[in-house]
C-alpha positions in Angstrom: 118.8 -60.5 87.4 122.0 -59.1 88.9 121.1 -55.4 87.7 118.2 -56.1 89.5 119.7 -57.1 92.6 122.3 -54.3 92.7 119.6 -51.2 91.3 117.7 -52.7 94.9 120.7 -52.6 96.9 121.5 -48.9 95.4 117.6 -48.6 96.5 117.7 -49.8 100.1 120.9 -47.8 100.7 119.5 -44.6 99.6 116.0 -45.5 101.7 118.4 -45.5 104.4 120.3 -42.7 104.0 117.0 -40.6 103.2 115.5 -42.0 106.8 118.3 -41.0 108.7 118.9 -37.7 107.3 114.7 -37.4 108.1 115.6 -39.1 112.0 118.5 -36.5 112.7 116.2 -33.5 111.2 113.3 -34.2 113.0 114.0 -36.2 115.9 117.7 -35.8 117.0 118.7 -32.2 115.9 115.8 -30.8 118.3 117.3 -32.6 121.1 120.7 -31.2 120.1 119.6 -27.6 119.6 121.6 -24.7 121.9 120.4 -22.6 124.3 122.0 -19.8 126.0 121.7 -19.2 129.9 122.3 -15.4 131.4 123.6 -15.3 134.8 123.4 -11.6 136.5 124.8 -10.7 139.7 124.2 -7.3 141.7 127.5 -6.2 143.8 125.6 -3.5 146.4 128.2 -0.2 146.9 129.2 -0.5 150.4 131.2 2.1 152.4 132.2 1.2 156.6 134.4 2.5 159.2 135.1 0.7 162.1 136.7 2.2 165.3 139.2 1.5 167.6 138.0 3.4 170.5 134.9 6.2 171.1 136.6 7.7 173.7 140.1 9.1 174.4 141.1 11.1 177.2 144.1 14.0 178.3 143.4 13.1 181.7 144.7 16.3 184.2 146.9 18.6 182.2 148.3 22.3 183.7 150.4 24.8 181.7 153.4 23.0 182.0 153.5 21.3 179.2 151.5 20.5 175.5 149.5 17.1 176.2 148.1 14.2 173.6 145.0 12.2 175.2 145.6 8.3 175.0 145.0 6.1 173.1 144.9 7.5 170.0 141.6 6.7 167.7 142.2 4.3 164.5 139.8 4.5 162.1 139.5 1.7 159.3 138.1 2.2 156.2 136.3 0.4 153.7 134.4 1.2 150.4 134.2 -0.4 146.8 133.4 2.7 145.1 135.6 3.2 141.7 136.0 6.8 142.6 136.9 5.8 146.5 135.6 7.7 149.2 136.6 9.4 152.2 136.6 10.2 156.1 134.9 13.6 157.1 135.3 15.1 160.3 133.4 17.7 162.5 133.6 19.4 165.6 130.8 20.1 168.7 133.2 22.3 170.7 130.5 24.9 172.5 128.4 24.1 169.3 128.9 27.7 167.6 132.9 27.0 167.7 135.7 24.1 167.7 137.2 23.2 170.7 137.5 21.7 174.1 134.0 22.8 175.9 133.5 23.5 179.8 129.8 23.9 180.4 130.3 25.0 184.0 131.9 27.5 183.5 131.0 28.6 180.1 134.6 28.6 178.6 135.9 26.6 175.3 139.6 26.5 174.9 139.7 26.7 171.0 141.0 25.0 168.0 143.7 25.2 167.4 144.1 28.6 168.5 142.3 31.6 169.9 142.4 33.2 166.0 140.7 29.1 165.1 143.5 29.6 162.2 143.9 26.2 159.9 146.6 24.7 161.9 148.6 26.3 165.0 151.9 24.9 167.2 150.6 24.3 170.3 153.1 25.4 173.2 153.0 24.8 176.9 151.2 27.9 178.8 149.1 28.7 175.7 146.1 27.6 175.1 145.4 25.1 172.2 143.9 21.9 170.7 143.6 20.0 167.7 144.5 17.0 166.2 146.9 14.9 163.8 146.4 12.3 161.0 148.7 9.9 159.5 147.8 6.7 157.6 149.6 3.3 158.4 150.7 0.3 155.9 147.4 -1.7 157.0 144.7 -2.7 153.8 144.7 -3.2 150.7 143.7 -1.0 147.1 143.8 2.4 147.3 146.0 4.5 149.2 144.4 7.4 151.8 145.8 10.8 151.5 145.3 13.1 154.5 144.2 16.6 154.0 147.3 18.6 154.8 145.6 20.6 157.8 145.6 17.6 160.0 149.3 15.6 158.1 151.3 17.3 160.7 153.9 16.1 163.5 155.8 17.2 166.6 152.8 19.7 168.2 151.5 21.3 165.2 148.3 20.9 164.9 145.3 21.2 162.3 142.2 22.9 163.8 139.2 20.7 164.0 135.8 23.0 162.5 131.8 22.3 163.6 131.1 21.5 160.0 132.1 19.0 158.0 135.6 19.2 156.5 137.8 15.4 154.7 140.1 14.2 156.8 141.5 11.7 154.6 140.3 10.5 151.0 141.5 8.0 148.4 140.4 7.7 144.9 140.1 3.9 144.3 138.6 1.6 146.3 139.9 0.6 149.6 140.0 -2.2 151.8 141.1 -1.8 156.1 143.0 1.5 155.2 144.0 3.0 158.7 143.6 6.4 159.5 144.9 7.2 162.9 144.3 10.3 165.0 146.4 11.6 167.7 144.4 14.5 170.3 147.0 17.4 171.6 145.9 20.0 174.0 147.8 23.1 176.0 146.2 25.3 178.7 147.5 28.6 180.2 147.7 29.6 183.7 144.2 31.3 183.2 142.5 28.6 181.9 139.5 27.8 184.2 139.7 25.1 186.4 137.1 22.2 185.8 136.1 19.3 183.3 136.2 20.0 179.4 135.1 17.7 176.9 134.4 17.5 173.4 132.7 15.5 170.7 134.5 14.7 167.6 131.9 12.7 164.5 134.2 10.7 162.3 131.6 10.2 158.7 132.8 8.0 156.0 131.2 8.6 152.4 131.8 7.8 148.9 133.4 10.1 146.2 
């Protein structure tokens, strides 16, 4: 009778074990099954440049002296690129060459020189324009190195062109770089009298 008992116990236990082996196969392990979730995002390429002024101005100038307009015009420059990007510049001046225009009377003083050579020391009594670029400590990433036309000082200056030629360019991204611009202009005794003016385009692209 006990060998009875104990072959039912042995029974019942493996009934058990056999119905919860078939509960977690067929009921639980569904419910306990993995699935894998994808999460995309899309970072759009974005390039700015932000100003600090659209207008600067020499005011009256004579042949006294070499002049720089005021203020000077910051640009700051944005752009996750991986290859960076970079500031272009072009000039209207009488729209066939660089310079500072005087529709009345028909007459550009040139940049920088009367030979429109790459860069030109501008001295008081000769006539001359053209501008400087240097790059401050503002931003982040990258750093912005100016073409060496326009990284000059003192009154040498690089001569501005009516197509499209880098100012300054980095090759990593960039975030609020600075470029700033400073204006110098000299006139001669001959220069004709009247207003001048001239339209510099500031273009920021990637590499």
């Amino acid at each position: 009778m006990k060998k009875i008992n104990d072959l039912n116990k042995v029974l019942i236990i493996g009934i058990i074990f056999l119905s919860l082996c078939l509960i977690y196969n067929f009921v639980l392990k569904p419910v306990l099954a993995q699935t894998n979730v994808v999460v995309t995002a899309t970072v759009p390429t974005v390039v700015t440049c932000s100003f600090s002024t659209t207008t600067t101005a020499f005011g009256t100038i004579d042949a006294n002296n070499v002049y720089t307009s005021s203020p000077n015009v910051t640009t700051t420059v944005s752009c996750n690129t991986a290859s960076g990007c970079q500031v272009q510049v072009n000039d209207q001046g009488s729209g066939s060459q660089p310079g500072l225009w005087n529709s009345a009377a028909s007459y550009l003083i040139p940049s920088p020189n009367f030979a429109f050579s790459a860069t030109a020391t501008l001295v008081a009594g000769t006539e001359g324009y053209g501008i400087q670029a240097t790059t401050t400590s503002a931003g982040s990433g990258g750093a912005l190195s100016i073409n060496v036309r326009y990284n000059q000082t003192g009154n040498t200056v690089g001569g501005l062109t009516t197509t499209t030629i880098v100012l300054a360019s980095s090759s990593q991204p960039v975030a609020n770089r600075e470029v700033v611009v400073t204006h110098k202009a000299a006139v001669s005794v001959l220069t004709p009298a009247g207003s001048y003016q001239d339209t510099i385009t500031y273009n920021c692209v990637s590499n």
